[in-house]
Z-matrix of the N, CA and C atoms (Angstrom, degrees):
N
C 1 1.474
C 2 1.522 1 109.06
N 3 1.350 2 110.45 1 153.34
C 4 1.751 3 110.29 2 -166.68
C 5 1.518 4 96.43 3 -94.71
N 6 1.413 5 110.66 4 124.46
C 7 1.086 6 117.93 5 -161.68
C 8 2.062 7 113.00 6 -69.40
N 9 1.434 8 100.22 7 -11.68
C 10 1.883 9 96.58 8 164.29
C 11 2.097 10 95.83 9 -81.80
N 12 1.123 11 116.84 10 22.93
C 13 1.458 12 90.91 11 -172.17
C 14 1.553 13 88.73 12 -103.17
N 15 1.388 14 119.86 13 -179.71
C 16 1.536 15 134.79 14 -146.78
C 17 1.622 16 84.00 15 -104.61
N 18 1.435 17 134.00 16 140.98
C 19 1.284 18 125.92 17 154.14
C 20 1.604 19 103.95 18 -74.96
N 21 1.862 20 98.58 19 126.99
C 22 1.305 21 90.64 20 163.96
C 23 1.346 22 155.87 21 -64.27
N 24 1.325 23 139.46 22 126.51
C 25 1.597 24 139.83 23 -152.11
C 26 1.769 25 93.83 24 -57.29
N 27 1.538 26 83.28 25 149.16
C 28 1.893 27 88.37 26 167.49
C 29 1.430 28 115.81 27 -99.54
N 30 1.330 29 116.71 28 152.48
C 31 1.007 30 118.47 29 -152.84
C 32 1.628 31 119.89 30 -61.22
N 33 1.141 32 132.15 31 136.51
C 34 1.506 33 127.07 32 -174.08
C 35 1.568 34 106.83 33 -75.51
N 36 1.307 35 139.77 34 153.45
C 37 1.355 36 145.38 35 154.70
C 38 1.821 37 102.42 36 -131.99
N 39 1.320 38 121.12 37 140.66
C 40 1.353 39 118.24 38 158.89
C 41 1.387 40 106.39 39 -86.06
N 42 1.659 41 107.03 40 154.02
C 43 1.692 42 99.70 41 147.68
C 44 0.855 43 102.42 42 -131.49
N 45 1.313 44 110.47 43 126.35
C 46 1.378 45 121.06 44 163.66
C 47 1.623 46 140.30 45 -48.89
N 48 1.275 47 100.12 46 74.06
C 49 1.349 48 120.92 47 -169.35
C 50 1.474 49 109.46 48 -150.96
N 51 1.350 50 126.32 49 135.07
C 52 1.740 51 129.79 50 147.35
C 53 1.458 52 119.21 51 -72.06
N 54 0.986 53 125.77 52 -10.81
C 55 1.366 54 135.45 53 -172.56
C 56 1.763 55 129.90 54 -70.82
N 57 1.055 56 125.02 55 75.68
C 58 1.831 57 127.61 56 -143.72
C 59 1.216 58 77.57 57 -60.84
N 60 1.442 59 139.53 58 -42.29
C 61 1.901 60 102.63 59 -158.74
C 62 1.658 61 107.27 60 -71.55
N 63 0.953 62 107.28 61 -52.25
C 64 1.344 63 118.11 62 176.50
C 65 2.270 64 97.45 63 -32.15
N 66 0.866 65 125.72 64 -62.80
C 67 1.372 66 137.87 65 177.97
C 68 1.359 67 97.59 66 -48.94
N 69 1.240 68 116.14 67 -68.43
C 70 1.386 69 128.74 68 -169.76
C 71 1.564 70 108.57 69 -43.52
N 72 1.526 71 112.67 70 -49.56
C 73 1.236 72 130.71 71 -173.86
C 74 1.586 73 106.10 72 -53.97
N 75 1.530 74 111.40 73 -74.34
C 76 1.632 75 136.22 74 179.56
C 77 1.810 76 107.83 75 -47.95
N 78 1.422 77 115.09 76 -32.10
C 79 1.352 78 105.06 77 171.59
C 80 1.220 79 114.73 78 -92.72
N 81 1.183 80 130.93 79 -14.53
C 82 1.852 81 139.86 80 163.49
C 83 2.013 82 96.16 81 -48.32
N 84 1.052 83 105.70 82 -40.49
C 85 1.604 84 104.00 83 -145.23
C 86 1.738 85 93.10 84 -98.94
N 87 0.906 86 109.16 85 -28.36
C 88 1.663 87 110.42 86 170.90
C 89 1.006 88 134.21 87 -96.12
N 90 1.647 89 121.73 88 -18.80
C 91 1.031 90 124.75 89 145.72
C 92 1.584 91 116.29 90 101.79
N 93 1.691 92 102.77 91 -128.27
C 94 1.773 93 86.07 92 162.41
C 95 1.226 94 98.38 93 -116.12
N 96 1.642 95 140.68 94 27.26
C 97 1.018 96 133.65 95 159.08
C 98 0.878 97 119.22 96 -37.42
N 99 1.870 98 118.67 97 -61.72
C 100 1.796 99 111.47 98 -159.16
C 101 1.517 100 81.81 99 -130.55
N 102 1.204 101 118.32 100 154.16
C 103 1.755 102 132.35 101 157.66
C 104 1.471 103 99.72 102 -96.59
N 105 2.097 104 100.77 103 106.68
C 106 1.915 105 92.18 104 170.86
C 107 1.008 106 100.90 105 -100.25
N 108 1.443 107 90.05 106 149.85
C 109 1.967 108 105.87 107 174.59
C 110 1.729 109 106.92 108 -95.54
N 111 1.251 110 135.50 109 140.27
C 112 1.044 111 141.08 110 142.22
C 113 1.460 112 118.50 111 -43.12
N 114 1.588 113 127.40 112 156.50
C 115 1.405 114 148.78 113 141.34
C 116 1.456 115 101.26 114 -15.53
N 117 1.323 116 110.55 115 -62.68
C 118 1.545 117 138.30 116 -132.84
C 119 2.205 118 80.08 117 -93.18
N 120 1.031 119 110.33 118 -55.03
C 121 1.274 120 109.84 119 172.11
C 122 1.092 121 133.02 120 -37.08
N 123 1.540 122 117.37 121 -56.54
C 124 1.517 123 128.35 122 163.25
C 125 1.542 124 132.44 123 -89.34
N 126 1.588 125 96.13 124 33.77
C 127 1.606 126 104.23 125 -160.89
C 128 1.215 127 145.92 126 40.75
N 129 1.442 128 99.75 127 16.88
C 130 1.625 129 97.03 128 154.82
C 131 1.231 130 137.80 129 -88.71
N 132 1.501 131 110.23 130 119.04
C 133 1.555 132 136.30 131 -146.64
C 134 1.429 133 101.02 132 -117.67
N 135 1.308 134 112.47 133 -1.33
C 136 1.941 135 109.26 134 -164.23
C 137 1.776 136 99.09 135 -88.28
N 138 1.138 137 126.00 136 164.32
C 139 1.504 138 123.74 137 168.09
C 140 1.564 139 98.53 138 -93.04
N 141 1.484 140 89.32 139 136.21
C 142 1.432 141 97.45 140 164.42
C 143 1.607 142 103.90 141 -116.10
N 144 1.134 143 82.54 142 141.92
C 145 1.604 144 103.91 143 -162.03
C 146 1.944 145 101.88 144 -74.64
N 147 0.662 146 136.05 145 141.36
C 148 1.414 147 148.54 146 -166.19
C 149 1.510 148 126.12 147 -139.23
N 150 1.815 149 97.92 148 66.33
C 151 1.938 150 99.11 149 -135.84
C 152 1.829 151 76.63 150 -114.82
N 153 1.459 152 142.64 151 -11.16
C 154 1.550 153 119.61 152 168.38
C 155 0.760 154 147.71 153 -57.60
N 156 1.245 155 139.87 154 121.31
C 157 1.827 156 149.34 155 -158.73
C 158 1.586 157 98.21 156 -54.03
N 159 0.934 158 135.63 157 -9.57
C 160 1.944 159 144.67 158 -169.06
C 161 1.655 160 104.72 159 -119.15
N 162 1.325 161 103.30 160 152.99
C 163 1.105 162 116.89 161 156.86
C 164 1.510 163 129.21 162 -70.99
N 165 1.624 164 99.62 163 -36.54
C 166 1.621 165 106.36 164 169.23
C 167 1.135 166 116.32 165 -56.28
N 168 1.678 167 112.16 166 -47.79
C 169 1.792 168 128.38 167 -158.24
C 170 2.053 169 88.08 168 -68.00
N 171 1.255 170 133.52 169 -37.95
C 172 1.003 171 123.72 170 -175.86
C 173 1.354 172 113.10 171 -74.36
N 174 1.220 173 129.74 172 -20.97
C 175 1.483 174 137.12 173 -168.49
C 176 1.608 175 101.06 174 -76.45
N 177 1.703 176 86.36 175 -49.44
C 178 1.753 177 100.70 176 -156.03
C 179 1.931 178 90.22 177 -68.84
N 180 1.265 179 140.63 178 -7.83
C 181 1.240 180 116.97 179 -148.01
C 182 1.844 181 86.41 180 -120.12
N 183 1.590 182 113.33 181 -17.85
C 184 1.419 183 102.09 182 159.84
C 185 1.008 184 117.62 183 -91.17
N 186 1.609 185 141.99 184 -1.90
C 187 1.719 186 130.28 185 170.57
C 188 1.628 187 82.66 186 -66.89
N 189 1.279 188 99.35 187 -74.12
C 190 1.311 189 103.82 188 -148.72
C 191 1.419 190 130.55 189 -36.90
N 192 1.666 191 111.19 190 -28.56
C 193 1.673 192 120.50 191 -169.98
C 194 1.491 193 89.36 192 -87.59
N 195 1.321 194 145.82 193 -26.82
C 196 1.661 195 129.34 194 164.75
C 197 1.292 196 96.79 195 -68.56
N 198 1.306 197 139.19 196 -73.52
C 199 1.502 198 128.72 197 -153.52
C 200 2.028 199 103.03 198 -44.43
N 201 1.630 200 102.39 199 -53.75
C 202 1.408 201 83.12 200 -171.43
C 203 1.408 202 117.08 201 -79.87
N 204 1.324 203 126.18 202 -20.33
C 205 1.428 204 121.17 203 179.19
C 206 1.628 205 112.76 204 -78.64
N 207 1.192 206 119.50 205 -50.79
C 208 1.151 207 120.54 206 148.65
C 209 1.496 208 172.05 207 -29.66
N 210 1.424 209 91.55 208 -71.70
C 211 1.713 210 103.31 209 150.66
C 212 1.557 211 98.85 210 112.50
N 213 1.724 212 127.95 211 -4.90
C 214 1.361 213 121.61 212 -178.13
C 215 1.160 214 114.81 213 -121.93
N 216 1.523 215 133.09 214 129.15
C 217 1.252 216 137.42 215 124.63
C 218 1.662 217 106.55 216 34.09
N 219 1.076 218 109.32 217 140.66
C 220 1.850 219 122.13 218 -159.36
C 221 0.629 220 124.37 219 -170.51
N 222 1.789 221 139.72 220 121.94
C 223 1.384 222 133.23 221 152.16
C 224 1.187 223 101.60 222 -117.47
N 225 1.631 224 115.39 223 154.36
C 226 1.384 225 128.66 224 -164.18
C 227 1.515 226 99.56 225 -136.63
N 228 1.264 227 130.76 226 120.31
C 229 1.653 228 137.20 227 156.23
C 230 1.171 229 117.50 228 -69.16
N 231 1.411 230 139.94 229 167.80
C 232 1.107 231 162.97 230 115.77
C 233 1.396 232 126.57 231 -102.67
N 234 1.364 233 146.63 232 112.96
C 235 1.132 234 148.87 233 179.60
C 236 1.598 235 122.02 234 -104.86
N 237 1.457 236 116.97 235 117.69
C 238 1.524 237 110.47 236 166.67
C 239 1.460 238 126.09 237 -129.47
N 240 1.290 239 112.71 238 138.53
C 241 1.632 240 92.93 239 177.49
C 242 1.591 241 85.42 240 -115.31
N 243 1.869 242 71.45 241 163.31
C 244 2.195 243 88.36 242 -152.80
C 245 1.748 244 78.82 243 -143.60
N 246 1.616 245 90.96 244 120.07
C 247 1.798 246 99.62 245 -173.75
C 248 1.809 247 81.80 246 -119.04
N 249 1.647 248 86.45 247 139.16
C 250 2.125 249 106.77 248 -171.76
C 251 1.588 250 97.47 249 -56.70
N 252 1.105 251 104.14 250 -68.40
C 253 1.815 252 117.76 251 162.88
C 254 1.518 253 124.44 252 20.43
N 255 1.349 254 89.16 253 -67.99
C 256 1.946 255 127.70 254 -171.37
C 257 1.186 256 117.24 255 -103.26
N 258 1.660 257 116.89 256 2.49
C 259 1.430 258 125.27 257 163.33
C 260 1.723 259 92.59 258 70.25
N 261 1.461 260 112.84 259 48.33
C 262 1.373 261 122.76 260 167.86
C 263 1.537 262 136.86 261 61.30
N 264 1.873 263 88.35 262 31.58
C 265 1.511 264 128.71 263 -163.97
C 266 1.770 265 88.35 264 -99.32
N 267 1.537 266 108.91 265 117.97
C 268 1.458 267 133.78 266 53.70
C 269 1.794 268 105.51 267 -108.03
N 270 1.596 269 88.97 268 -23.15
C 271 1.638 270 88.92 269 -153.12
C 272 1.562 271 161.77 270 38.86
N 273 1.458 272 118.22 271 -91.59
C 274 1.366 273 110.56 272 167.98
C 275 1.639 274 105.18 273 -101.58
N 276 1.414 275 130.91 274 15.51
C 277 1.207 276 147.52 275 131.46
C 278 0.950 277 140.26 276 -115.41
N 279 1.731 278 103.67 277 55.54
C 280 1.214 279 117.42 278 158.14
C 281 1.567 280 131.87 279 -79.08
N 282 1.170 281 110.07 280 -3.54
C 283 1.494 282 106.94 281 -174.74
C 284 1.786 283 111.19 282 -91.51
N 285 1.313 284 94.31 283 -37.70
C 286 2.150 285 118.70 284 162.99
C 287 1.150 286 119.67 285 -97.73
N 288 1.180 287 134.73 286 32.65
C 289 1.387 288 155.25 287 -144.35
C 290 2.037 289 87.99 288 -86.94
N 291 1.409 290 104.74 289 -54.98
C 292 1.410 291 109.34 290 178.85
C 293 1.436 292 113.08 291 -89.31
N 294 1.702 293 132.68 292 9.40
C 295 1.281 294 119.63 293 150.71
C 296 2.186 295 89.17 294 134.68
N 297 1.155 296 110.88 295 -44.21
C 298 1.144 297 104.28 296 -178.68
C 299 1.542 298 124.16 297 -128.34
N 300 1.774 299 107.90 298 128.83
C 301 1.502 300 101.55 299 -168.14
C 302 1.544 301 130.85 300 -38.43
N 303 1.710 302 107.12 301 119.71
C 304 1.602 303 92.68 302 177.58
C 305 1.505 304 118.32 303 87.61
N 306 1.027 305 136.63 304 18.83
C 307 1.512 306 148.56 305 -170.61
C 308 1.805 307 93.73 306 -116.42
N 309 1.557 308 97.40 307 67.35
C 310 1.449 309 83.09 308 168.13
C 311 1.436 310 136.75 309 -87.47
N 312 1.293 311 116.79 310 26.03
C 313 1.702 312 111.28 311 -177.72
C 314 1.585 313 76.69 312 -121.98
N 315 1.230 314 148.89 313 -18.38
C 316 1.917 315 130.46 314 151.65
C 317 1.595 316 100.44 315 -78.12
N 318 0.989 317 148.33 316 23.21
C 319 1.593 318 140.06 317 139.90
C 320 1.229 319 107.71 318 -93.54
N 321 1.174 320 149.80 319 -71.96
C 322 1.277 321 153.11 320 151.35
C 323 1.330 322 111.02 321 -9.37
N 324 1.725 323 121.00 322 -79.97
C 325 1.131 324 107.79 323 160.76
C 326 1.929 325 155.65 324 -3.95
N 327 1.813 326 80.04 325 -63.15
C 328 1.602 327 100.57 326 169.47
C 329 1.327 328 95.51 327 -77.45
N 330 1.128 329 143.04 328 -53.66
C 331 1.714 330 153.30 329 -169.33
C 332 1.405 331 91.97 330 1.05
N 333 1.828 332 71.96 331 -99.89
C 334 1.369 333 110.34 332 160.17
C 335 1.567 334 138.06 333 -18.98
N 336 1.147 335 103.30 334 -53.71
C 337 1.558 336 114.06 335 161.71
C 338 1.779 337 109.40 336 -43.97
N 339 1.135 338 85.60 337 -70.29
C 340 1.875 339 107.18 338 -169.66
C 341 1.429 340 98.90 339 -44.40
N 342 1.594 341 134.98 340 -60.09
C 343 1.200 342 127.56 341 174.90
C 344 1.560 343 136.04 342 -49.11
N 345 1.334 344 100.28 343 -29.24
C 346 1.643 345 120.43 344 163.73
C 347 1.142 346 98.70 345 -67.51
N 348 1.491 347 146.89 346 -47.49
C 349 1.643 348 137.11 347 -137.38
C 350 1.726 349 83.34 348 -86.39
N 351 1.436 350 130.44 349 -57.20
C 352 1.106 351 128.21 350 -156.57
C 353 1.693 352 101.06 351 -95.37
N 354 1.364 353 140.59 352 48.86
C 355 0.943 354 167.14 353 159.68
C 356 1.723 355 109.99 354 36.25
N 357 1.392 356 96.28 355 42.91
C 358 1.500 357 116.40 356 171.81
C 359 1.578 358 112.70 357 -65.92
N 360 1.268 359 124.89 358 89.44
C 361 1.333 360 115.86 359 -156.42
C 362 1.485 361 105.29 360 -111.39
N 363 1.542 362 106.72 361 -49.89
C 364 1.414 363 112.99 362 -177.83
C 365 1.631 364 130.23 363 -88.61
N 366 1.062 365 121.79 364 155.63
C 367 2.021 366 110.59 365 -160.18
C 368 1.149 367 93.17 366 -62.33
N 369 1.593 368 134.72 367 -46.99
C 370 1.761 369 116.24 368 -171.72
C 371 1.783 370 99.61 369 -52.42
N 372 1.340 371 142.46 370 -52.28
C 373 1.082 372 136.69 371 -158.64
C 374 1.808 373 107.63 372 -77.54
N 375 1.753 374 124.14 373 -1.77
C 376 0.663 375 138.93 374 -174.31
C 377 1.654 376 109.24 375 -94.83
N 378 1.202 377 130.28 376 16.55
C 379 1.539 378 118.16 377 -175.48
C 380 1.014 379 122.71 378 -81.52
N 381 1.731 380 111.60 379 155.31
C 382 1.472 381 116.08 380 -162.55
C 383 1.596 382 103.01 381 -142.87
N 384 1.483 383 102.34 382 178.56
C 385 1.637 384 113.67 383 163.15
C 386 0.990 385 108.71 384 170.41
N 387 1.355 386 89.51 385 128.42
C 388 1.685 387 106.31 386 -175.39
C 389 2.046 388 104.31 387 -85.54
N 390 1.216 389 112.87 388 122.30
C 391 1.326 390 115.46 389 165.03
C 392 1.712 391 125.26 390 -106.95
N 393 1.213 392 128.03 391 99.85
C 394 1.319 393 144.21 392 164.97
C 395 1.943 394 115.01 393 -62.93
N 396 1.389 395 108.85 394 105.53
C 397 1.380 396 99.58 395 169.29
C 398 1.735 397 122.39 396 -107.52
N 399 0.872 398 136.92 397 136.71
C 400 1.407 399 118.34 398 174.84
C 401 1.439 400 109.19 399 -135.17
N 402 1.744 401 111.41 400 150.24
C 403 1.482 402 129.95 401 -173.15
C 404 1.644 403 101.70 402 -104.65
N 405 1.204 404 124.36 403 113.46
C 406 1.676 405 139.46 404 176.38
C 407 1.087 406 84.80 405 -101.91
N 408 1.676 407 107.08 406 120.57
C 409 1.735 408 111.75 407 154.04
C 410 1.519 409 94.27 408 -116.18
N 411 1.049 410 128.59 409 117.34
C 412 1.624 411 125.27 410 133.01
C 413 1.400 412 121.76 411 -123.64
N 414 1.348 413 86.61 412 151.32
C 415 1.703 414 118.60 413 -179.28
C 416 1.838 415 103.82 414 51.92
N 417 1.311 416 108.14 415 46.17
C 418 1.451 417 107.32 416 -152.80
C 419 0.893 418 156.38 417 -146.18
N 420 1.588 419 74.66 418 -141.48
C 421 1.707 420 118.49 419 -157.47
C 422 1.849 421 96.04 420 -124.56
N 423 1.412 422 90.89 421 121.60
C 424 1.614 423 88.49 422 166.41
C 425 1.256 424 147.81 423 -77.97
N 426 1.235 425 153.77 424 164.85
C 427 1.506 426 131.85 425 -171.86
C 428 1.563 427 101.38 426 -150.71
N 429 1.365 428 117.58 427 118.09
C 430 2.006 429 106.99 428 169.95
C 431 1.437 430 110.30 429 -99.46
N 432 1.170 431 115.32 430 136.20
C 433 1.519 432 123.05 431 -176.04
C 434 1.063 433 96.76 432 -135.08
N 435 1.801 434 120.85 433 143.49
C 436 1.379 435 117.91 434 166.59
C 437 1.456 436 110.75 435 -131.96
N 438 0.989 437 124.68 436 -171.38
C 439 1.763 438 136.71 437 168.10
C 440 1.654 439 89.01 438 -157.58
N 441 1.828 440 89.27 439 160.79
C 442 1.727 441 111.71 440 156.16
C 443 1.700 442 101.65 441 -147.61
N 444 1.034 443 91.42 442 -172.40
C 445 1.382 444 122.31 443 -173.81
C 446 1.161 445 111.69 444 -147.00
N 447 1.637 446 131.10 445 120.66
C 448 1.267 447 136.86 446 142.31
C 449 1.666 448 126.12 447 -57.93
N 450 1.248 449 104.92 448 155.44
C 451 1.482 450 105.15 449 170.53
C 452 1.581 451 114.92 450 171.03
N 453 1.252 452 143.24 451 -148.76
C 454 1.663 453 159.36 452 156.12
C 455 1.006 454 122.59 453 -110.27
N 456 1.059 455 124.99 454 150.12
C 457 1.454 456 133.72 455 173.94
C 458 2.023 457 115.38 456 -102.83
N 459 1.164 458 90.01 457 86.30
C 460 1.931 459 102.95 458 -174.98
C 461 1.757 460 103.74 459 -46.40
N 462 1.461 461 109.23 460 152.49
C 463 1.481 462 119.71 461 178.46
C 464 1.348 463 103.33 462 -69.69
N 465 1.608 464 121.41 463 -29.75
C 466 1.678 465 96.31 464 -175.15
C 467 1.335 466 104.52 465 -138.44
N 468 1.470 467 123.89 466 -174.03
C 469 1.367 468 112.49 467 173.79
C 470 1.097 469 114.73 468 -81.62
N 471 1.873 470 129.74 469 155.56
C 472 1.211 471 135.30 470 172.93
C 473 1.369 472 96.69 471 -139.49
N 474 1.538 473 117.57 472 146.77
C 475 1.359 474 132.61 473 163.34
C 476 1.663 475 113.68 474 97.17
N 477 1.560 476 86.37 475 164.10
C 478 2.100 477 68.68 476 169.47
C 479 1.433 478 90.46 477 -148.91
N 480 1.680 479 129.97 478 38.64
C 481 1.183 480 105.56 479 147.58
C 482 1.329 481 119.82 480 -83.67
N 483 2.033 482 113.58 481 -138.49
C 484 1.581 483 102.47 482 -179.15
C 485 1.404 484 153.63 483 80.78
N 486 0.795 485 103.59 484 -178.70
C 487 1.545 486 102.48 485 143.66
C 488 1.772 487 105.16 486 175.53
N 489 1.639 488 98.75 487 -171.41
C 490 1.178 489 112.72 488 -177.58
C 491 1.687 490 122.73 489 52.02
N 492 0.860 491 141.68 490 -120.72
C 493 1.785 492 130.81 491 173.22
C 494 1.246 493 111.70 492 -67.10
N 495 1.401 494 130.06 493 -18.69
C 496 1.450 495 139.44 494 -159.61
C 497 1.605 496 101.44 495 -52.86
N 498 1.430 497 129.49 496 -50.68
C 499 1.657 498 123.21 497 170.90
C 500 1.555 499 107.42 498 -33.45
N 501 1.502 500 131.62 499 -54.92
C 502 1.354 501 134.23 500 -158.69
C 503 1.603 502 115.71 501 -98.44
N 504 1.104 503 93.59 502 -12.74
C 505 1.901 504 102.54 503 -173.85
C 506 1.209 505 105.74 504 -87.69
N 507 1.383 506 129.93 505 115.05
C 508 1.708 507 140.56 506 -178.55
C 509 1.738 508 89.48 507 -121.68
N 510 1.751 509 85.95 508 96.77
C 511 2.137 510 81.88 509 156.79
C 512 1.318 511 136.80 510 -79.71
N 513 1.454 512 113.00 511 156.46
C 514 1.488 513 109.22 512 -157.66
C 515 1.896 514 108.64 513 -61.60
N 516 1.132 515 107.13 514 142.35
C 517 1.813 516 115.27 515 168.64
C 518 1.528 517 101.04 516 96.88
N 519 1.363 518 119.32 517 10.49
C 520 1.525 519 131.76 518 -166.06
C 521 1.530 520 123.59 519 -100.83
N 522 0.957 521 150.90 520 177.10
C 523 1.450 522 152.59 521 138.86
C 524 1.352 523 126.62 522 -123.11
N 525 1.143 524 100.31 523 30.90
C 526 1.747 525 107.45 524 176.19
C 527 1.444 526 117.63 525 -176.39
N 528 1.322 527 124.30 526 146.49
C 529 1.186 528 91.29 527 -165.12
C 530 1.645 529 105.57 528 -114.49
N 531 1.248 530 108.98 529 -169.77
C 532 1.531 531 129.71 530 -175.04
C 533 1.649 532 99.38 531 -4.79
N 534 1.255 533 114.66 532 -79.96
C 535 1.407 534 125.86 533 -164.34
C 536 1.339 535 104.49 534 -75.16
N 537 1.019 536 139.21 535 7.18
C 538 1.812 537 121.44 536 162.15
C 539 1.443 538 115.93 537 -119.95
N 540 1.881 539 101.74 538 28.12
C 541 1.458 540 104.96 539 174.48
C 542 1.620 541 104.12 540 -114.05
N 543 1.396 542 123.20 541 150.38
C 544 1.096 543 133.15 542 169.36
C 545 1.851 544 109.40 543 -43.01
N 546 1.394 545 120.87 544 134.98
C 547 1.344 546 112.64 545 170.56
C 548 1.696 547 124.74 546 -29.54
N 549 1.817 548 100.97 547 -50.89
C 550 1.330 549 104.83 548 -166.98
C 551 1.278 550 100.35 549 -88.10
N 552 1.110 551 141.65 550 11.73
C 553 1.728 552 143.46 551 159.84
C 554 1.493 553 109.59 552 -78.74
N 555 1.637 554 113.71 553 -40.70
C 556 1.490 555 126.95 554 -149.37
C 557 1.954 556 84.74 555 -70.72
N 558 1.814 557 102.40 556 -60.49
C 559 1.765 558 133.39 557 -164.69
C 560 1.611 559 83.50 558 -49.44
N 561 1.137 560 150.32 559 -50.03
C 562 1.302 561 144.47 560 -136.80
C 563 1.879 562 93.84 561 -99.63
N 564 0.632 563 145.81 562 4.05
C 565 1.552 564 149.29 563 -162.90
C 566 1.934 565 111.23 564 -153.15
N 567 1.544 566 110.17 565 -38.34
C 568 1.586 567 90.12 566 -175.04
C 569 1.069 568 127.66 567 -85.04
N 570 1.235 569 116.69 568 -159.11
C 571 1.856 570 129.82 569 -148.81
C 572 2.073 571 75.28 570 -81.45
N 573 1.195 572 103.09 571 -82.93
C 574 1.884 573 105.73 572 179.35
C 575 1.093 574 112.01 573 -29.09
N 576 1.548 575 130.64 574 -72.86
C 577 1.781 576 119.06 575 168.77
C 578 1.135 577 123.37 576 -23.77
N 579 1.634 578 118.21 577 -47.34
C 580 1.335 579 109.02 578 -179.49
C 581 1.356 580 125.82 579 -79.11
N 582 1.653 581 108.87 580 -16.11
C 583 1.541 582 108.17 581 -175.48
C 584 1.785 583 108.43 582 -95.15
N 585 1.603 584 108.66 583 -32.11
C 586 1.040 585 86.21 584 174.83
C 587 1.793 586 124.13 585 -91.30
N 588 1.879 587 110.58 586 6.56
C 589 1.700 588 100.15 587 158.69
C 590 1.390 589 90.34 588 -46.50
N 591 1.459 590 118.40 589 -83.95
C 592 1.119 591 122.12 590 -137.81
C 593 1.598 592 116.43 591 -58.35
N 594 1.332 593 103.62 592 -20.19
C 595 1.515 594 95.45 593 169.88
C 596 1.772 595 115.53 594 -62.29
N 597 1.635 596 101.36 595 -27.74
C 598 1.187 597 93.14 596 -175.82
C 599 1.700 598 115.89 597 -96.55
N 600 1.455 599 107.26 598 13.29
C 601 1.531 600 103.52 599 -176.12
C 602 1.713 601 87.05 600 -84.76
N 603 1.286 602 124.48 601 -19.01
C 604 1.468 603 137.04 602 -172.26
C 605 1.271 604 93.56 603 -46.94
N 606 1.340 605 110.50 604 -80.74
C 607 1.080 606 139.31 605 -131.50
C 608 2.037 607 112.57 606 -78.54
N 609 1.532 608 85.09 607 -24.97
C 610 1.841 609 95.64 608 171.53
C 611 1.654 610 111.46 609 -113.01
N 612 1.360 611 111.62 610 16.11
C 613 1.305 612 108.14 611 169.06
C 614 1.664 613 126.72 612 -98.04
């Protein structure tokens, strides 16, 4: 390349999210492959409503309201962890699980609660899995990819990385859970690591 020429930009993707760790996380793992933009990046400030009984139907309904309001390229997550316990409760309200978006030490809280009420005491009666789905639209055409993660749900909190369930979530073959692992330990093993490799084996194949 002629060295007065411009290095070319890498490619932009939004995700549809306000959430910097979540960003923080997804650009750790991609590297300088793609530059993602946040919600918050391209000024979208509107609520999108996030009213589908699925994790997909929630994914698919935030690509889609950037691609058409917008005009860019999008992938959108949904994340749930679904403990056997609770008949696969928090699930697709896991993030308001305790009444208000994102209040994760009142999700945990109730978690926790809820597993005591139905006398979930011991780690076999403790199983979990977190499932991550996400909707890639480019130039497009849509694509759903998911990952999970197995694991338990611990009696108390440990750690203070993370976020969101990560204090209580111990994955299976592990000794610690979510939040007392290094980021690039956590990305290499979870439900998101696994969906978005593969989103990105998509995307360079």
């Amino acid at each position: 390349m002629n060295a007065d020429q411009p290095t070319p930009a890498r490619p932009i993707l939004v995700f549809a999210t306000h959430n910097p760790h979540k960003v923080r996380e997804l650009q750790e793992m991609l590297g300088d492959q793609y530059q993602i933009q946040s919600l918050t990046d391209i000024g979208c400030q509107e609520e999108i409503v996030e009213d589908a009984p699925t994790l997909e139907g929630n994914a698919r309904i935030k690509a889609h309201h950037v691609v058409k309001h917008y005009g860019l390229d999008c992938f959108a997550d949904d994340t749930g962890l679904e403990v056997d316990a609770l008949d696969g409760a928090p699930g697709v309200l896991s993030a308001r699980y305790a009444g208000t978006h994102g209040d994760a030490e009142g999700n945990m809280t109730k978690l926790l609660f809820e597993l005591e009420r139905v006398g979930a005491s011991t780690k076999e009666a403790r199983t979990a899995k977190f499932r991550t789905v996400i909707c890639l639209i480019q130039q497009g055409k849509e694509h759903v990819i998911a990952g999970q993660c197995k694991g338990f749900i611990e009696p108390a909190k440990c750690g203070a990385e993370g976020f969101g369930y990560d204090p209580i979530f111990k994955p299976e073959d592990h000794n610690c859970t979510f939040a007392e692992m290094a980021p690039e330990d956590k990305n290499a093993i979870s439900h998101r690591g696994r969906a978005v490799r593969a989103m990105i084996d998509y995307l360079t194949s």
